[in-house]
N, C-alpha and C positions, 0 to 999 in steps of 0.2 A: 733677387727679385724674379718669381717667375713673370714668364710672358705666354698669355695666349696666343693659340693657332692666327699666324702672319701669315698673306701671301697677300703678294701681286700680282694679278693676273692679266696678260694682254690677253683680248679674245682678237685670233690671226684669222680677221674676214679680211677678204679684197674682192674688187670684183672685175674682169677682164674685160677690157675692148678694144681693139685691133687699133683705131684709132683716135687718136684726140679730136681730126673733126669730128668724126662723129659723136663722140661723145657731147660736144659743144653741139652738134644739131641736135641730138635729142634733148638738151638744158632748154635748146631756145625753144624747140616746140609744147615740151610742157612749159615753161614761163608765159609761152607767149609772147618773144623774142624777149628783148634785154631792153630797161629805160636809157633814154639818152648816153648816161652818166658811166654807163657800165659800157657801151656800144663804144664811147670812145676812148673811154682808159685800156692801156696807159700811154699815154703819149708824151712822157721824158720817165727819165732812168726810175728803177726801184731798188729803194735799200732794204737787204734783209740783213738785220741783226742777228748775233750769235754770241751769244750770253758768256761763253768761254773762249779758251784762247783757240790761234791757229793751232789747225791738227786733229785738234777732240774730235769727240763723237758727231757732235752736232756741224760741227765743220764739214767730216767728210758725207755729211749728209746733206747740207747747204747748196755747197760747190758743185759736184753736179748737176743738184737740181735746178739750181739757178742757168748754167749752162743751157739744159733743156728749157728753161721759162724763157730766155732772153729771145732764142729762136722761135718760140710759139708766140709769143707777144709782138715781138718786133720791136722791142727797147733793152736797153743794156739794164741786166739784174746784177747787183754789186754785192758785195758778202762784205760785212762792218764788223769785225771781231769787237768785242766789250767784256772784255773778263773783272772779275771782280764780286768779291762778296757771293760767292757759293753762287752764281748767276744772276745774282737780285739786281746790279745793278743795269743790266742790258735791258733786264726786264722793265724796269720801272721808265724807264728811256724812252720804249715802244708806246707805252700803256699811255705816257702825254704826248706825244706825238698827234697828229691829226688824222683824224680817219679816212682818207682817200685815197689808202692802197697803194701807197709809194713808201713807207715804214712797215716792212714786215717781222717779223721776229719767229725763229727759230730756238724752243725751248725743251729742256728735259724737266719729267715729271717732279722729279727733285724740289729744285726751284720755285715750280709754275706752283704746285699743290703742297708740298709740305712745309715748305718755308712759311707762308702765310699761316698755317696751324700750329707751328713753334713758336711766332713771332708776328700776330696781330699786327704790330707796328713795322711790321716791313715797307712798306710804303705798297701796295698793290694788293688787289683780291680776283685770285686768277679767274673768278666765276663772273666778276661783275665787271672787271677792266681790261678785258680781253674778248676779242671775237673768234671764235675757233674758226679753223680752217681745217685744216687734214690731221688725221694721226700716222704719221713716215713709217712706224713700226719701232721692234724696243730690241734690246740686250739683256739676256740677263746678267745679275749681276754675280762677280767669282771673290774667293779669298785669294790674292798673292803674295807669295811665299816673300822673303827679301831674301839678298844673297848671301848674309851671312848670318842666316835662322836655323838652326840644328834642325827644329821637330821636322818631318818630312809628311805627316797628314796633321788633320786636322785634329782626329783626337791625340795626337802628341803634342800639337798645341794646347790642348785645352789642362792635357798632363802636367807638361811645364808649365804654362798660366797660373794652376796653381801649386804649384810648386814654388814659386817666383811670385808672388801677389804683390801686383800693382805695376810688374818691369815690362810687361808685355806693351807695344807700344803698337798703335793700330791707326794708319794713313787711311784717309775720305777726301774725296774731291769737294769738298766744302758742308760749311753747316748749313743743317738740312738736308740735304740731299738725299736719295737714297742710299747711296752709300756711307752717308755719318749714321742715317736710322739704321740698316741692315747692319751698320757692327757692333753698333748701340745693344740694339736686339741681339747679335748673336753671341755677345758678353753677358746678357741677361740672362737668358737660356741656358749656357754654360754654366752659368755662377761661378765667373771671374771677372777678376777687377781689371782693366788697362789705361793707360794712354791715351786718350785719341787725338789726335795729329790733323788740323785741318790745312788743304789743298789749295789751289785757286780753281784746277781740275787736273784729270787724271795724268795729264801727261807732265805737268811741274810734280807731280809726288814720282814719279819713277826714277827718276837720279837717286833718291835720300832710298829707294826699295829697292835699286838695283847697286847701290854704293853701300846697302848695310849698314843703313843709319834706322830705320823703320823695322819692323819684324813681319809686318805683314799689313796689305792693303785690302780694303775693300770696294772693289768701283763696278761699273756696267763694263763689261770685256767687248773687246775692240780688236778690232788688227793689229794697233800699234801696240801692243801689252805684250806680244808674242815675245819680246826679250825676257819677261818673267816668269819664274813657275807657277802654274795656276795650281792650287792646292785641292779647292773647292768650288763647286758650282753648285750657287744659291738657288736650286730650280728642284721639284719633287721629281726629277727625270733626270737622265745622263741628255746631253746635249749634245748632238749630233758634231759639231766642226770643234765639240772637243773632247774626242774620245780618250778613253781610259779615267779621264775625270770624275774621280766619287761627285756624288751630291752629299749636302748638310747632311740627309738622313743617314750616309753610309756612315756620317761622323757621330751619331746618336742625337741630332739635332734634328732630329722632323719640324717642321714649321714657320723652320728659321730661310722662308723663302720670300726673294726680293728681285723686279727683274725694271726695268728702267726705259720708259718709253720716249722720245721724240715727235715732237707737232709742229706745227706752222699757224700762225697765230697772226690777229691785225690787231689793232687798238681798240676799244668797245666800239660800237655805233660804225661799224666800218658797212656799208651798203653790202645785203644780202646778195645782189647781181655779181660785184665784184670778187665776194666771198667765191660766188657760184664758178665762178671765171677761173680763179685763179686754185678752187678746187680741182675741176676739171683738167687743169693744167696738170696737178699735180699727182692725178690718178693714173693721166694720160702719161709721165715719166714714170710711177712704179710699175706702169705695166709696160712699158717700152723694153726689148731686148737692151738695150746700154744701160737703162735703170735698173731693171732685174740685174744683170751682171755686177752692175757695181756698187748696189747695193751687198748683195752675194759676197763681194770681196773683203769688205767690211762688218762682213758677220750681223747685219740688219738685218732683224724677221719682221719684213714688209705686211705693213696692215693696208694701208689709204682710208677710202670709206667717203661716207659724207660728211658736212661739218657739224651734222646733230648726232650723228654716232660719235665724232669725239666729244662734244660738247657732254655725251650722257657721260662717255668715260671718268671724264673729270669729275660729274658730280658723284658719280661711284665710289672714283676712289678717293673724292675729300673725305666720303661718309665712311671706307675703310679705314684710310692711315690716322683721323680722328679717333677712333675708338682705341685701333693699337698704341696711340700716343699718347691717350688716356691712363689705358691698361695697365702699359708700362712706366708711366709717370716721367715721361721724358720730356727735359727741358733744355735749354741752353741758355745753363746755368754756368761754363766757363767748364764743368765737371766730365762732359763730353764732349 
């Protein structure tokens, strides 16, 4: 099956300000201060959900941040790991929750956008049961090698793939995700047959990738991946903090690009003040020297933004990963 021109694109805007008051005086003075309801939340703890387990992506992107929330607000911010079901079910958790800014949810685009366009009957519709918040910024996503895989690139992969049709065996941190689409897609383009192995997320698939029970993973690269060989990097560009890494095109794969973003999210109907508040918070951490840094560490290419630049993202790229999923007639038919 061919597949048309794929890509995911984050666009890397932020915007800098020295500090979080200020940022929150300039909200209040355009607003015209904040109603009631917003002037005194939060006043006991808030939960922010995390769709995967301890460790992942969105973990080490929670954790901090919440650190920094808890001191700007002045209540203890708590981090709720909920793994399960390719992230669908933290999500669905957040989405009935109550809208008053004490359930928050931290999500990858995976989850949040494509799982509802595989599966209508997921129980959630990221556009209409959710209130955006920030977009943290994304990872692209790489192919990993497993330890005991001969081919040593990608097009030696694809050599043996088919050579081998049908043995190839290809690990995703869940259905849906971007990483079950990007290996989906990148077996399409190829024109070979595999495996694929779903995850709960990335760091449960890395025992069976580093134990050589798997041949090779496709996830959003992280810090913790560093025990694996990266083969490939799903991006039209070499990636700077992973030098000597071909991209898909070096492997005759142009198009076959996928890169995996993180947001912070409330429940639908969640009051626009609070939105505002706890944006501002959360702009005022990626631009903090301790958030740049640790963000930094974890190989996050920090966006922020307002909560209508992610809100547009999302409907961007429901209208992208639609057409591609069209395209390529991808289901989850048990086949993938």
């Amino acid at each position: 099956m061919r597949v048309g021109h794929f890509e995911s694109v984050i666009v890397m805007k932020s915007f800098r300000l020295s500090s979080p008051r200020l940022l929150w005086a300039l909200l209040f003075c355009v607003a015209g201060g904040f109603p009631a309801q917003a002037q005194s939340w939060p006043t006991r703890p808030i939960t922010i959900v995390i769709s995967f387990g301890a460790g992942g992506a969105g973990d080490l992107i929670a954790r901090p941040f919440a650190e920094y929330a808890s001191r700007e607000l002045g209540q203890p911010v708590i981090i709720e790991n909920r793994p399960g079901g390719g992230g669908i079910i933290g999500a669905i958790g957040v989405a009935k929750a109550a809208p008053d800014g004490y359930t928050l949810l931290v999500q990858a685009s995976g989850p949040m956008i494509l799982r509802p366009i595989l599966d209508p009957a997921v129980g959630f519709n990221a556009l209409k049961d959710f209130s955006p918040i920030v977009l943290f910024g994304g990872y692209p996503n790489v192919v990993l090698a497993g330890a005991q895989f001969a081919p040593r690139t990608m097009k030696e992969t694809i050599v043996w793939a088919k050579q081998n049709p049908g043995r190839l065996t290809i690990g995703h941190p869940g259905l849906g995700t971007v990483g079950h689409l990007a290996g989906v897609l990148l077996a399409n383009k190829a024109g070979i047959t595999a495996n694929f192995i779903a995850y709960r997320d990335n760091l449960q698939m890395m025992p069976d990738l580093l134990g050589g029970r798997i041949d090779i993973g496709v996830v959003a690269y992280t810090a913790q991946l560093k025990a694996a060989r990266v083969m490939a990097v799903m991006s039209p560009d070499p990636v700077e903090f992973l030098p000597g890494v071909p991209t898909m095109r070096d492997a005759g794969l142009a198009g076959v690009y996928a890169s995996t973003w993180f947001a912070l999210f409330g429940p639908a109907n969640l009051p626009p003040e609070i939105v505002a508040k706890i944006n501002a918070v959360a702009n005022a951490f990626l631009n903090s020297d301790d958030g740049r840094k640790r963000m930094a560490l974890i190989g996050l290419q920090t966006v922020g933004g307002s909560a209508k630049q992610l809100a547009a993202k999302m409907a961007e790229d429901t209208i992208l990963w639609s057409k591609v999923i069209k395209d390529a007639n991808i289901k989850l038919d048990g086949k993938h």
